[in-house]
C-alpha positions in Angstrom: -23.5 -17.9 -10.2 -20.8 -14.9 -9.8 -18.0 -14.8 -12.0 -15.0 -13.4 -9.8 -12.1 -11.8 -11.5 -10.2 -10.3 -8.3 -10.7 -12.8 -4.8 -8.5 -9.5 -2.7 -5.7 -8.0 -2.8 -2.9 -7.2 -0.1 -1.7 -3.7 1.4 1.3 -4.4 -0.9 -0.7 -4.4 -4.2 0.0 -1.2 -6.4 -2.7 1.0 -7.1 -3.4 2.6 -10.3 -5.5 4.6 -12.6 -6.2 3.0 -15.7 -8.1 5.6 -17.6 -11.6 4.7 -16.8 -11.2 4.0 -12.6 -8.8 3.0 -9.7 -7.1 -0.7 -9.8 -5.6 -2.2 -7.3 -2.8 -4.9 -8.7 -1.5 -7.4 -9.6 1.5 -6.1 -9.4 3.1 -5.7 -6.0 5.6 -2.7 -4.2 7.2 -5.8 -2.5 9.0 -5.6 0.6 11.5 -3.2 -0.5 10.8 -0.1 -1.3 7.5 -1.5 0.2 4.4 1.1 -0.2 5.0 4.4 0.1 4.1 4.8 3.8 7.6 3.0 4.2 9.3 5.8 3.3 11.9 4.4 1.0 10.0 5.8 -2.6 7.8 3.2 -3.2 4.5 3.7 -5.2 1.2 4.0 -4.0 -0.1 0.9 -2.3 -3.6 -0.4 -0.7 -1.8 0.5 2.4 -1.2 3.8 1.7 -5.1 4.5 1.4 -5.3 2.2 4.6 -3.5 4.8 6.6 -4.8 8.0 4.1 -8.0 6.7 5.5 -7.3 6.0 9.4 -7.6 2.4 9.3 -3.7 2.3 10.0 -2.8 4.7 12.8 1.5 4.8 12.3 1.5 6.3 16.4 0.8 2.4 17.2 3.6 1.1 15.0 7.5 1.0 16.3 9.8 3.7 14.5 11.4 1.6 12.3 10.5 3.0 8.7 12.0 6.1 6.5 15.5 6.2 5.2 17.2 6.4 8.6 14.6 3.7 10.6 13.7 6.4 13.0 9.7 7.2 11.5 6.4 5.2 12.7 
């Protein structure tokens, strides 16, 4: 028997330290500002580590982010 609390969480959850370790939601960046890979001020996201880490490469996305929809 497991007792889950978290099942996942999306690249739009929030991450946050709480003190004691890293969290990763509930709460959302939402499409707009979005994570702060976007480009538009949004907070830290799990997609943010996702490309901090190389698992998102922004070269293979179209130029459509930043404040004047011209960045990967």
């Amino acid at each position: 028997m497991m007792s889950i609390h978290t099942v996942a969480a999306g690249g739009g959850s929030i991450l946050f330290f709480d003190g004691d370790r890293y969290r990763a939601g509930p709460e959302s960046a939402g499409a707009n500002p979005g994570p702060a890979a976007y480009g538009k001020g949004g907070p830290l996201t799990v997609t943010d580590c996702n490309v901090m880490v190389g698992k998102i490469q922004p070269e293979f996305f179209p130029k459509v982010f930043g404040k004047a929809g011209n960045l990967p």
